[in-house]
C-alpha positions in Angstrom: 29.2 -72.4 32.3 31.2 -75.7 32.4 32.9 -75.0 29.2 34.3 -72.3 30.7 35.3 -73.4 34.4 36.9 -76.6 31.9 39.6 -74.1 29.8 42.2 -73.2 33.0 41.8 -77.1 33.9 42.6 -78.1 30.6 45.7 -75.3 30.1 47.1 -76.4 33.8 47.0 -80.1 32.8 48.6 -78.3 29.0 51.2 -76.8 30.9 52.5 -79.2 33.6 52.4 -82.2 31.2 53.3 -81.0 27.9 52.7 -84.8 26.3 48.9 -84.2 27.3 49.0 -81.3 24.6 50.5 -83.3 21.8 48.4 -84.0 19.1 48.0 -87.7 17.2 49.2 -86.4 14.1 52.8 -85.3 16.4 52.5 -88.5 18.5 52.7 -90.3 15.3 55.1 -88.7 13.2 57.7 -90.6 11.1 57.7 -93.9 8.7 57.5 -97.1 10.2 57.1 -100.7 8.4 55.5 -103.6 9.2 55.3 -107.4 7.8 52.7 -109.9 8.1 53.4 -113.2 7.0 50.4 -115.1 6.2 50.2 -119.0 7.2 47.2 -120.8 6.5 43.8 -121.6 8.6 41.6 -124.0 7.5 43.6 -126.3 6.1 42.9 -124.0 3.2 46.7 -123.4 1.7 46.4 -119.7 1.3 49.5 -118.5 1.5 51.2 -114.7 0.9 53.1 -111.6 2.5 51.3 -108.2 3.6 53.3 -104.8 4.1 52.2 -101.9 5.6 54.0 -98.5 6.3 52.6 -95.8 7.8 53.6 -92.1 7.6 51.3 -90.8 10.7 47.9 -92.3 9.9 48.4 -92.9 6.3 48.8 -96.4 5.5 50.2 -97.9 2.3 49.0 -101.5 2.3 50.6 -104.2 -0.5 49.6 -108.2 0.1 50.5 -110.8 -2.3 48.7 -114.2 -1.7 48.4 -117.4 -3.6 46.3 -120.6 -3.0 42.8 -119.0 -3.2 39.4 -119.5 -5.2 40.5 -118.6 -8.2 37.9 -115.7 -9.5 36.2 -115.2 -6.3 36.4 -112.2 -3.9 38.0 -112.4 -0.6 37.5 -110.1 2.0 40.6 -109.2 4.2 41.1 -107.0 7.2 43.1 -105.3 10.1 41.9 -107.1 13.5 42.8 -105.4 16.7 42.4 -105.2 20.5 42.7 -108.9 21.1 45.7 -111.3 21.4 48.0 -109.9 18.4 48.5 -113.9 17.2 46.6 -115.9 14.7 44.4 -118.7 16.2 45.3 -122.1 15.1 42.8 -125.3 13.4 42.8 -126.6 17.1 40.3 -123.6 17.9 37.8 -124.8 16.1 35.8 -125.8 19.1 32.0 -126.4 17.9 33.0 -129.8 15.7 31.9 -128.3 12.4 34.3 -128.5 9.5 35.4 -124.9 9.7 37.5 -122.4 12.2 34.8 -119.7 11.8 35.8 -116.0 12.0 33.9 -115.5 15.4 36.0 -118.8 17.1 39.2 -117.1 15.6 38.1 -113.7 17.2 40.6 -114.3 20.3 43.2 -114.8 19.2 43.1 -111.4 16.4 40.3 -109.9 17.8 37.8 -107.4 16.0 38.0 -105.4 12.9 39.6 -102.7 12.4 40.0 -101.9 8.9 38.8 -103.4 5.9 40.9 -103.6 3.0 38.5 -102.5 0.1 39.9 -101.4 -3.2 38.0 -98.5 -3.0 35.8 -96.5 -0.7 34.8 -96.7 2.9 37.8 -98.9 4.9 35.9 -98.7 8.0 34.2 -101.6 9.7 31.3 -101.5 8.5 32.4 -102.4 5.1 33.7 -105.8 7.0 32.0 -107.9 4.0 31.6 -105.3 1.3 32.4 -108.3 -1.3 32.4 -105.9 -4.6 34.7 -103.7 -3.1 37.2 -106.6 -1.9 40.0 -108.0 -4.5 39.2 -110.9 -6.8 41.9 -113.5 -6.9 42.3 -113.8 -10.4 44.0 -117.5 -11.5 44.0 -118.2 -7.4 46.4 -115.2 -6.9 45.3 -111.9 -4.9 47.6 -108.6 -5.7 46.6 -105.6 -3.4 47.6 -102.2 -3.2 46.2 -99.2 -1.4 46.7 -96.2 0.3 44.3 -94.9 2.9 43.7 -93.2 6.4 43.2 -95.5 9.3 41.8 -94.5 12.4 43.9 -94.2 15.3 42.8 -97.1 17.2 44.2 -98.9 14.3 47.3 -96.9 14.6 47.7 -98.2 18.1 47.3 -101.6 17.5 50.4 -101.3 15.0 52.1 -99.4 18.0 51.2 -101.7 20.7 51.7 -105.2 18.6 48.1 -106.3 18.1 47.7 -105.6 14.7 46.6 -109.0 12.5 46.7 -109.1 8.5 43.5 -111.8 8.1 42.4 -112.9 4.1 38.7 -114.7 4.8 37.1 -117.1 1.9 38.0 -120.5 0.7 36.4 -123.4 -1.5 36.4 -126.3 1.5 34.0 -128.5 -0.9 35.7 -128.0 -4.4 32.9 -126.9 -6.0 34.4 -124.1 -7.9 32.4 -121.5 -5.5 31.1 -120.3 -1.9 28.5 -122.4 -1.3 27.7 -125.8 1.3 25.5 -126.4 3.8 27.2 -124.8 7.0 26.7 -121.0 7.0 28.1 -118.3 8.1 28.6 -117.6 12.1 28.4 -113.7 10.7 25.5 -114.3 8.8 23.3 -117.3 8.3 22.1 -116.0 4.5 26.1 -116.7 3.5 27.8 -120.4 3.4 30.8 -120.5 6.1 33.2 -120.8 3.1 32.4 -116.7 2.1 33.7 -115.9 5.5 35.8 -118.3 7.6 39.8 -117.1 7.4 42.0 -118.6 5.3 45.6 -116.4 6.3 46.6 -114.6 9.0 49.4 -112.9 9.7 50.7 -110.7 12.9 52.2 -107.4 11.9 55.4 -106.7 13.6 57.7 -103.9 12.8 59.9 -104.9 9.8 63.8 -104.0 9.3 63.2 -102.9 5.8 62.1 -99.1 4.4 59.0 -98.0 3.9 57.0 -99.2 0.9 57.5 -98.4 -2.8 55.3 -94.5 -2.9 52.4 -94.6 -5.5 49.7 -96.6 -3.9 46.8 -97.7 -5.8 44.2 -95.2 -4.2 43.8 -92.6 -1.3 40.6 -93.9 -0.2 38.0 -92.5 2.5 39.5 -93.7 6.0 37.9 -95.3 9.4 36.4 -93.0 11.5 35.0 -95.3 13.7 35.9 -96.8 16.7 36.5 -101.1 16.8 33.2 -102.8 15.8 32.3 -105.6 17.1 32.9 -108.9 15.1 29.3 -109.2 14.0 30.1 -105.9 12.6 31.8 -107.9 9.0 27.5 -109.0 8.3 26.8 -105.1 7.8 28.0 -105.4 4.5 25.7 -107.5 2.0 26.5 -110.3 0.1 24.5 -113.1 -1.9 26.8 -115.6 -3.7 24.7 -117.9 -6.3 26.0 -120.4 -8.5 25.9 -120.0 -12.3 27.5 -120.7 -15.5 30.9 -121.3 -15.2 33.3 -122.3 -12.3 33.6 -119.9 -9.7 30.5 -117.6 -11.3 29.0 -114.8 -8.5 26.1 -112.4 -8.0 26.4 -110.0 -5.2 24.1 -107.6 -3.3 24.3 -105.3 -0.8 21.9 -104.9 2.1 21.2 -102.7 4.5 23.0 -101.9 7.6 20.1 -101.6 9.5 18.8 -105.4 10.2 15.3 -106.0 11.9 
């Protein structure tokens, strides 16, 4: 059988290279720190700090960030496998009023992790709006502990790990809404989803993060998405009474 005929290959390779034997958890062991801090996108004025340490695959993420619609959702992600930078306003290439997510995508690449406040943090919950943080007064506070999947784990390794906040009120209305929609998904106005922060993530000086994250939540499992991947999650964003008022759905990850 060629299960069989594969054990000696695999105990040669074991014994000649002992690093082919290791495991992630061993190839990852210790603390290590990492800083992201966030300059706007879109003209938008979001500003803030995000801090990650990771103890093998556990992650303990904190962001602090200021200048956003105030009572609205934003989502926010680990992007990978791309550049490791933040793309600039001058990327905005198709002449609309917004850097879009997808024009942005070169520069930090494809999602890795979303940053939920509870639940799934894989990909697929890329736009998973009533699991993201709600900037209360125009100020985000976020802290979480979770597993993340070891591609993400190499993108912190390797340098190409990007802290992105998405969401932004380009019109001053008080909510998402306007006439350009999303490049993710055309049922959603461009300001639900275009970035407003990013930040690479470099190894920081400092410890480790304060202990006592918010949640151990379920971790990624998946491999890197691709960008598309944020429209999984649902989202309808209506106006009502009030500034900034919200109705969400969900839909299914299946489209037709």
């Amino acid at each position: 059988m060629r299960k069989s005929l594969a054990l000696p290959s695999v105990a040669i390779a074991a014994a000649a290279f002992p690093l082919l034997a290791m495991s992630s958890a061993a190839a990852h062991e210790g603390t290590t720190s990492f800083q992201a801090d966030l300059g706007t996108l879109n003209q938008s004025g979001v500003e803030g700090t995000g801090m990650v340490t990771l103890d093998g695959n556990t992650a303990t993420v904190m962001i602090e960030a200021s200048g956003l619609l105030a009572g609205a959702p934003h989502a926010q992600h680990f992007h990978i496998g791309a550049q490791g930078t933040c793309p600039t306003d001058a990327d905005n290439t198709d002449g609309d009023a917004f850097l879009s997510t997808t024009e942005g995508a070169p520069a930090y690449g494809a999602i890795g992790t979303s940053l939920t406040t509870e639940g799934d943090t894989s990909p697929d919950s890329g736009l998973a709006v009533d699991r993201f943080p709600t900037a209360e007064g125009g100020t985000l506070t976020y802290e979480r502990t979770f597993e993340v999947s070891e591609d993400v784990h190499e993108a912190f390794d390797n340098g190409t790990a990007v802290l992105v906040l998405h969401g932004f009120d380009q019109n001053g209305s008080g909510t998402y809404d306007g006439d350009v929609m999303s490049d993710l998904d055309p049922s959603l106005p461009m300001e639900a989803t275009a970035p407003v922060a990013c930040g690479p993530l470099k190894a920081a000086q400092m410890g480790a993060a304060p202990a006592g994250g918010a949640e151990t939540g379920a971790g990624s499992t998946a491999g890197i998405e691709a960008q598309a991947a944020m429209g999984v999650g649902a989202l309808a964003l209506a106006g009502a009474a009030g500034a900034g008022a919200l109705a969400y759905r969900r839909r299914s990850a299946d489209q037709a």
